[in-house]
N, C-alpha and C positions, 0 to 999 in steps of 0.2 A: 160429329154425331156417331155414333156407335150402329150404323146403316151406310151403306154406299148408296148414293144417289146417282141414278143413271136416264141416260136417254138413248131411244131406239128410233129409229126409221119406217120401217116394215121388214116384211117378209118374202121374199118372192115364192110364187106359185109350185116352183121345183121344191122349197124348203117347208113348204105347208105338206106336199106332198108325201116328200122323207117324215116330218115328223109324227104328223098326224094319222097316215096310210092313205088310200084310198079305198073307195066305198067297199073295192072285190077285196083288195087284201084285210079289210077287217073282217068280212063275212068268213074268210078263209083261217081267219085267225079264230073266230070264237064259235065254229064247227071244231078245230082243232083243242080249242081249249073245252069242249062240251065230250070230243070224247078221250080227253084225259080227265074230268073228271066223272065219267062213268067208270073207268079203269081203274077211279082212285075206291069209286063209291064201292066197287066189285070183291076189293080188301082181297085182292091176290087169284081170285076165279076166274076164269079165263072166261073170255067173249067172244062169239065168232063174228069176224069180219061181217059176213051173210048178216045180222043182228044188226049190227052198227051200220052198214049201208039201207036197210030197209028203216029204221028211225032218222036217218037222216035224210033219205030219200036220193041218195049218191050213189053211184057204181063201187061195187068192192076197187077196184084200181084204183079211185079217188080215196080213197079210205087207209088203201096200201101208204098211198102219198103220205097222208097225214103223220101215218105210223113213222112212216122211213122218218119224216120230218120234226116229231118227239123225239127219234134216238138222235136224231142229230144234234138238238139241243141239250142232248146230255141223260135221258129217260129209258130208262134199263125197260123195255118192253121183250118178252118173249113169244115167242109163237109157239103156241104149243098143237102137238099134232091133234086133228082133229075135232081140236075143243076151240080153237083161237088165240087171241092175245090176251096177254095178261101183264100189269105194272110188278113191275122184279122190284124199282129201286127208283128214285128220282137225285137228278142233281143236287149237288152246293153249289146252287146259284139262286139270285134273288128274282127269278122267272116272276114274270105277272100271276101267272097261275097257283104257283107258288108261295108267294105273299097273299095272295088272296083266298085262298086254301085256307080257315082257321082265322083270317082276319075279325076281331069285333070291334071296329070301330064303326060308324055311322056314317061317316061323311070322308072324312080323310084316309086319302090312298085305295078308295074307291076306282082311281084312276090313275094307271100306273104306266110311266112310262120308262124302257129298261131299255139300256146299251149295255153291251160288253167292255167299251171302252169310250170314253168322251174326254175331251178336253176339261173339263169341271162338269159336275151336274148344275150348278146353278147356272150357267151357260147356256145349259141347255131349257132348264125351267124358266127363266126369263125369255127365250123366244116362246115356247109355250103360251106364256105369260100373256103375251105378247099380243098372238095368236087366236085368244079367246079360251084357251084351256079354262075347265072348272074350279073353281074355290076347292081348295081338298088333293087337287093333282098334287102326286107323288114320281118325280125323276130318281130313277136309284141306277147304277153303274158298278160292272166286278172292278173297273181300275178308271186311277182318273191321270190322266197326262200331265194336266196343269193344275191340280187338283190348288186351292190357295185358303187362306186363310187375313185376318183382319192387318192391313197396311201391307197389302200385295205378297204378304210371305207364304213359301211353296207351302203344301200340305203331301206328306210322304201317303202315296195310296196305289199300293201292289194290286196285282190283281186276286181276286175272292181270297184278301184275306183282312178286309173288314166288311165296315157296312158305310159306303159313301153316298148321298143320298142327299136331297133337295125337296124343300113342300112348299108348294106356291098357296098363298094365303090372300083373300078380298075382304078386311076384316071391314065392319062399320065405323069404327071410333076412330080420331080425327089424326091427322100424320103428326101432332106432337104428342101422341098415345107412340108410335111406332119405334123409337129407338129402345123401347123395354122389353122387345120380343126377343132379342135376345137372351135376356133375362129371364126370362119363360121358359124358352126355349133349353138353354139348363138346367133349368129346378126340373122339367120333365125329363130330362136325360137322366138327370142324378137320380131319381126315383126311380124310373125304368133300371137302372143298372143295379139298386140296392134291392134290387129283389132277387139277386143271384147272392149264394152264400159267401161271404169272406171277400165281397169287393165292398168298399168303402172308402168315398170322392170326395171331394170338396169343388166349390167354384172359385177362379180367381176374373176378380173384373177384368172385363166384361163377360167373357166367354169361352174360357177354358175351363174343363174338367178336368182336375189333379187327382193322382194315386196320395196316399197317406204320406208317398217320399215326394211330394211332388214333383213327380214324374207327368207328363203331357197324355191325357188318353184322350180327349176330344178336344177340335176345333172348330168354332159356329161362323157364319157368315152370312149376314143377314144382308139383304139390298132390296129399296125400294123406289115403287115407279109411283109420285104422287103430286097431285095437283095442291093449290093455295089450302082448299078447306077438304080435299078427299082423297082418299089413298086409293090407285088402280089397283096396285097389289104391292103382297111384299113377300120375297124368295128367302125362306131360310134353309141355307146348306151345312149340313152336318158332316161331319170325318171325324169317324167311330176306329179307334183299333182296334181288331175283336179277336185274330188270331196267330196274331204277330208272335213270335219268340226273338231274343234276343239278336240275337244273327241275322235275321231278316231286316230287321234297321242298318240304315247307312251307318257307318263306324263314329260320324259326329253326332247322330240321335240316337244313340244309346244308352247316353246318361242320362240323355233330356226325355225319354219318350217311352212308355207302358205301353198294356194291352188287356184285355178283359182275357185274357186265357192266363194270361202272367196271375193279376191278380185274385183270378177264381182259385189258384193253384195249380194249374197247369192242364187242365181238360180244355181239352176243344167244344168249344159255343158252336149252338145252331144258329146261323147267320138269320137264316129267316124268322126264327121265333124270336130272335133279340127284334129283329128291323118291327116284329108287329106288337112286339110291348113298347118299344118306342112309338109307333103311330100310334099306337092306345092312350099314350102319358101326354103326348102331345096335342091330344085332339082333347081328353079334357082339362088339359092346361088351359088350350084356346077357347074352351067353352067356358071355363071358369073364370077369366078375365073378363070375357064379351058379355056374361052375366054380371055380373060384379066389381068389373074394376081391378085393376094391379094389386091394389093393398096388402092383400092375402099373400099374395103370390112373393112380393118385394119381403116380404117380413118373413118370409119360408127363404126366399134371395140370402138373405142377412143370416142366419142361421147354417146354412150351408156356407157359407163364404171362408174364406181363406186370406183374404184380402185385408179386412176391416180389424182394426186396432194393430195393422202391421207398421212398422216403418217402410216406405216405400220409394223410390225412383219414378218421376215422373218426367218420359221424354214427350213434350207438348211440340207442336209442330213451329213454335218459336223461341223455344226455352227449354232447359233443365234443370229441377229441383228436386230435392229431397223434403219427406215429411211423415205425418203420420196421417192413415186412412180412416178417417174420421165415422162415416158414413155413405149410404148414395141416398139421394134425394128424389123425391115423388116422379121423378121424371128418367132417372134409371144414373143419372152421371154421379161418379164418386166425386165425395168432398176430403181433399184434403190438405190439413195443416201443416202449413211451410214449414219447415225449420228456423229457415232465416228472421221469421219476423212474426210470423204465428198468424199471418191473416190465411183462411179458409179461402180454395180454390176448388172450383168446381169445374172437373175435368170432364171431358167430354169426347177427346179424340189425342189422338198420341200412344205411349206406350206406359203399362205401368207396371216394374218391377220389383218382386219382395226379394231382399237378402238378410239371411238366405228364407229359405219356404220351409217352417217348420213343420214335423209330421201332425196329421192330424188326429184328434185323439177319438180313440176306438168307441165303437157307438155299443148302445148296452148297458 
């Protein structure tokens, strides 16, 4: 299937702890995030301390803390004499505050869970998951250790220089609805990315986003926890390259591997406003299915694709053949015709390779 299917145990009370916080460290968190964004709301005028402790009902010294505690994650605050503090500058980093800052979506990434560094974020959105997290939870991360990709292959992810990132989803429809999220899941990528000038993608089955050379700029990875007739949930984990340059890939990903800076022509992306037009594209990708069905969406699939009327390579997990990519079928699996003998195979898991990946041709 085009989904990892997993099973979990539980959580122990130390890891509910870490991930979730406890009751004072969230209090403490969103005092902190209420007066950053009075700081933001101030558009550079300074605030005196004296001000912010009497609305919050805290000691200037607790207030101090919070400050000291903003610069340390990266937030250019000055104190200016006599008048207070003031926001100089904020991180490149995908802060909760920060993504949620200018956020419009409704539901998704309402809840935002951020590391500096994780093993994978699906990793981590799967215990979430797990957990009780909400429908909508968003895990996002500056670098991932083990960051992976579809039949266990690594996913290259330095730190803030993409957008690495995980959305745990409780959809309604039925777990053979579920291997097409993937498939979603792209069409909303490719959208969200063609709304910067001069980038223009393609998808290759299942879940690669290609440059015109196809070249690798995104990796999906979908996995879900579900019973006979109902899905608990399903994690799809994205790996965006957003500000990569050539030299920054390992010397074997170079040939193989883009970047949305590369392809825009060479300007540096806002990490954050890309991460919230993706939760934008994404959230009414998933509304638009949950309304209506795949249909739309799989015939928007076909249209972006890169794959379909290619010759291809198929390494199935008991065989290898070659053929032509015929289609994919209502339920997300490409069909395709053998060489050897012309009967139609509907593939579903393995690997599928075009030789070579011709460019795609320019939109307009």
């Amino acid at each position: 299937m085009l989904l990892s299917l997993f099973f979990y145990r539980g959580l122990t009370d130390g890891l509910r702890n870490v991930m979730m916080g406890t009751d004072l460290k969230k209090g403490r968190w969103r005092m902190r995030d209420q007066i950053l964004n009075w700081l933001r709301e101030s558009r550079g005028e300074p605030i005196s301390g004296e001000a912010i402790s009497k609305r919050f009902g805290v000691t200037r010294a607790a207030i101090w803390k919070h400050i000291q505690a903003l610069k340390d994650e990266g937030y250019q605050i000055e104190t200016v004499a006599r008048k207070g503090y003031r926001l100089a500058g904020t991180p490149d980093r995908l802060l909760p505050a920060e993504v949620l800052a200018g956020l419009k979506t409704r539901w998704l990434g309402k809840q935002i869970i951020y590391h500096d560094h994780v093993t994978s974020t699906n990793d981590v959105a799967k215990r979430a998951a797990f957990d009780g997290c909400a429908h909508g939870t968003v895990v996002v991360a500056e670098a991932q250790g083990e960051g992976r990709g579809r039949l266990s292959r690594g996913w290259f992810s330095p730190h803030a220089k993409g957008v690495w990132f995980s959305c745990v989803f409780r959809p309604a429809f039925l777990p053979q609805q579920a291997s097409k999220c993937t498939l979603m899941a792209a069409v909303a990528l490719a959208r969200a990315f063609e709304r910067y000038p001069g980038v223009n993608v393609g998808i290759k089955w299942p879940n690669d986003i290609l440059s015109q050379e196809g070249k690798k700029l995104v990796g999906i990875l979908a996995e879900m926890n579900a019973e006979m007739d109902a899905i608990n949930f399903i994690v799809i984990g994205m790996g965006i390259n957003v500000n990569l340059l050539p030299d920054d890939f390992p010397e074997e990903l170079q040939p193989l591997a883009t970047s949305l800076q590369m392809l825009a022509g060479g300007a540096e992306l806002n990490r954050k406003k890309l991460l919230q037009v993706m939760l934008e594209e994404l959230e009414a990708a998933f509304d638009e299915v949950s309304k209506n069905g795949f249909d739309a969406l799989l015939e928007e699939w076909r249209k972006r694709s890169i794959t379909l009327g290619r010759q291809v390579n198929v390494i199935a997990p008991d065989e290898t053949y070659s053929g032509l990519a015929l289609d994919i079928d209502q339920q997300g699996a490409l069909l395709v015709r053998r060489d050897s003998n012309g009967a139609v195979e509907q593939v579903w898991a393995g690997d599928v390779s075009i030789r070579p990946v011709r460019p795609l041709a320019p939109q307009g």
